[in-house]
N, C-alpha and C positions, 0 to 999 in steps of 0.2 A: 158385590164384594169389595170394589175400589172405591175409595173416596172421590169424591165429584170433583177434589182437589187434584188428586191425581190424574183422572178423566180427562180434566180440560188442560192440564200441564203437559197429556201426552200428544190430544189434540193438537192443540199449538203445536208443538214440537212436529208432528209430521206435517203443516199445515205447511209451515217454515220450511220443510225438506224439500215439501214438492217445487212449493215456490221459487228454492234454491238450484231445485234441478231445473225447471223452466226456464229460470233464466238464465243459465248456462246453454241449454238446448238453444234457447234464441239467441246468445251472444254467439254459438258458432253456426248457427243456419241450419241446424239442422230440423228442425221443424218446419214442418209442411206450410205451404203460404196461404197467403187465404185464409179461410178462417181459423185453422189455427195459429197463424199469426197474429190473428184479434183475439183469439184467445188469449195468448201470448202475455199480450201487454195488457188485458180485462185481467190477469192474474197476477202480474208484475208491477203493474203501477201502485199501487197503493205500495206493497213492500219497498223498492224502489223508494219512495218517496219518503213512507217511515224510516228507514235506512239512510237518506242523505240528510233527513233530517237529526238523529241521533247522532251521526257522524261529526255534524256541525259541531252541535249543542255538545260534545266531548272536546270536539278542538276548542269550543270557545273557555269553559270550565278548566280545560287544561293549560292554554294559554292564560285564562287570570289568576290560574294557582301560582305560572313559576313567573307570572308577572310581583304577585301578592311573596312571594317568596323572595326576589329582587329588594322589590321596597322595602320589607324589613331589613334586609342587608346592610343595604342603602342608609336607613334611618339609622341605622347603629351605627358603622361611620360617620356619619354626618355628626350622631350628639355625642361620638368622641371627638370630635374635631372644633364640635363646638365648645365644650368643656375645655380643650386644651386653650382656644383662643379666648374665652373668658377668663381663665387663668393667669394665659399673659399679659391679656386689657388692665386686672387687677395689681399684677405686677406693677407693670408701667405707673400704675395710677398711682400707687403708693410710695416708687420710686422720686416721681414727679413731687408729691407733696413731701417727702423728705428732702428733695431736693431744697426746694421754698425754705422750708423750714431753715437748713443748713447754713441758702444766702442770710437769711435775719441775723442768722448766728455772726455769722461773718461780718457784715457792715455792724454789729454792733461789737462786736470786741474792735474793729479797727478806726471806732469813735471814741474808745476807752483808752487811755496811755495803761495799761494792765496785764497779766498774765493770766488765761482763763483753761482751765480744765474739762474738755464737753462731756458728757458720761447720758447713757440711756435712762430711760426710769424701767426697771427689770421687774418692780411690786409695790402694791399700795396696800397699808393698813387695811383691812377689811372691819375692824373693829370701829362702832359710831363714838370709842371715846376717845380717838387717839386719831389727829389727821396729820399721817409719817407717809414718806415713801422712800423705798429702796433705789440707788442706783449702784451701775457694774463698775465704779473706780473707786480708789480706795489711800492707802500708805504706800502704795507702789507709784500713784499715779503722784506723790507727794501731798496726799490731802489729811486733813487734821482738824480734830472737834474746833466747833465753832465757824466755820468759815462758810459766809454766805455763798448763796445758790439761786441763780439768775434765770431767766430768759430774755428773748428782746421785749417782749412786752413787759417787764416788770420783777419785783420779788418775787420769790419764791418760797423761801425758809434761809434755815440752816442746819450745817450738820450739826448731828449731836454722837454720832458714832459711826466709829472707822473701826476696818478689819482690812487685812490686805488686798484683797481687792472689789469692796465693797462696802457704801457709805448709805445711816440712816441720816434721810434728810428729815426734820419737824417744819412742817409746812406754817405760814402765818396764819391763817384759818384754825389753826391748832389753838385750843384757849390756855396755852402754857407758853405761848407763843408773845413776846413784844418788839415793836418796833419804836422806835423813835421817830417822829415825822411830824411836819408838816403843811398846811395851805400852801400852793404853789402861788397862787396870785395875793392873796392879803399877808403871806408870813408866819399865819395863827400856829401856834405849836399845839402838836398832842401827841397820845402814843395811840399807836393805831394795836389793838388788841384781837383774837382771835376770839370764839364762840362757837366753835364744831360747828359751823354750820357752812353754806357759801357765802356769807359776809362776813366783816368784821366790823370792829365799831373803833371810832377815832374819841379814846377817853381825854377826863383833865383839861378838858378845852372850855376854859371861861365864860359864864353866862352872858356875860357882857359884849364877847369877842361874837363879830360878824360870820356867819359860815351860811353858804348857801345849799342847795342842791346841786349838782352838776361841776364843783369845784374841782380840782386833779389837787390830791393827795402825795406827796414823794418822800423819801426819808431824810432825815438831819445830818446824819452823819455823828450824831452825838453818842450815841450808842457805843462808837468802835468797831462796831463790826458789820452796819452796812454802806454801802461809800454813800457821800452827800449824790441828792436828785436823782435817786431813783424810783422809779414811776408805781406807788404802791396798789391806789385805786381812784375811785372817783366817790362823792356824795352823793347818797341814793335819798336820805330824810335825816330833818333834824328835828329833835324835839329841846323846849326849853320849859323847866316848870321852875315857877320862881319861888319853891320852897329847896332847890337844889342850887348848889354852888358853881356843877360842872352841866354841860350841856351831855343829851342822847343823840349822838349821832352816829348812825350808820352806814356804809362805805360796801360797796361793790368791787371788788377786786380787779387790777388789770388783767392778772393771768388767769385762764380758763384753766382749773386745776382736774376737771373730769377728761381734757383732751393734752394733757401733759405726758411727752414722750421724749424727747432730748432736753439736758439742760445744762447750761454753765457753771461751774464753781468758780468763786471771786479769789485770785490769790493775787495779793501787793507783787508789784516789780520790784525784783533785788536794785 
């Protein structure tokens, strides 16, 4: 009428009782010597030994739960800790390369007898027909259309619109964009023009006139409104076709305008 599941579950169970009571009866002596003694432990060993083995095998399971419960703790702190220290290292890092950047700033306005205005870049044109960028100074900081816009490496544009505390600059890459300039070493004049792209091209430069690859470019000053020998770019190719009166030459900019974040405004000393 019982299932064999039950049968053997009740089996065990008393199997376990006796055995439990035997070695109780042996732990206090009270069992007869002699062969019941050997009975004793012919009935206790094995349980005995299942027993200290299970015993183990919990302490060991148990010990590498709240080991394993540790370590995650553990690793949770650790990757806040590490998170905050990469945060700092990034700091630093970029504090450092503003730094840099700021000396250039520095030794180069105190090579210039001039008044300079430093302002951020806060936004750049996203549009491919127009190469502008915003900076955070403005009519407060004394600034006013037209007035170039510098780094140490070189031009950068000029404004074209002011708001109280905020100027668009038009970048020389911009193809609405001119400059007056040029050859540093032969003299050769031309204007150096924009073309939305990252170069510019150095027009009106006579077929005749010597230009190489590799020349440094700087402005005239002829314009009015950028000072003489400032460092525009370099010669990347020239072309000369002799049904043309002006040369094609193309020109590399000094200033990296993709990593452009502080910049000077040129203002004349009273």
């Amino acid at each position: 009428m019982f299932s064999r599941r039950i049968m053997m579950i009740v089996g065990v169970g008393v199997f376990i009782a006796v055995a439990l009571t035997v070695i109780a009866m042996s732990s206090r002596g009270t069992l007869p010597t002699g062969g019941g003694e050997r009975l004793s432990i012919t009935l206790t060993s094995p349980f005995q030994f299942v027993a200290s083995r299970i015993i183990g095998f919990t302490e060991s399971v148990w010990q590498t739960y709240f080991s394993c419960v540790l370590a995650v703790e553990e690793n949770q702190v650790l990757r806040s800790e590490l998170s905050k220290a990469r945060h700092t290292a990034n700091r630093c890092q970029e504090l450092e390369l503003e730094n840099i950047r700021l000396k250039k700033f520095v030794n180069f306005q105190s090579s210039v007898p001039a008044a300079y205005v430093a302002a951020q870049v806060i936004a750049r044109d996203p549009s491919p027909w127009f190469k502008t960028i915003m900076i955070d100074k403005g009519e407060k900081a004394g600034l006013i259309k037209g007035l170039p816009v510098l780094v140490s490496e070189g031009i950068v544009g000029q404004i074209i619109k002011v708001s109280g505390s905020f100027s668009r600059v038009l970048l020389i890459t911009d193809r609405n964009s001119a400059v007056d300039a040029l050859i540093q070493e032969t003299r050769v004049r031309g204007m150096v023009k924009g073309n939305n792209k990252d170069t510019c091209s150095f027009v009106y430069t006579l077929r005749k006139d010597e230009v190489q690859p590799g020349q440094v470019i700087v402005s005239s000053g002829l314009d009015q409104v950028f000072p003489k020998g400032l460092r525009i770019g370099v010669v990347l190719d020239v072309q000369k076709n002799h049904s043309q009166l002006f040369q094609d030459i193309m020109i590399k900019t000094a200033v990296d305008f993709d990593r452009l974040e502080e910049v000077l405004v040129y203002k004349n000393a009273d």
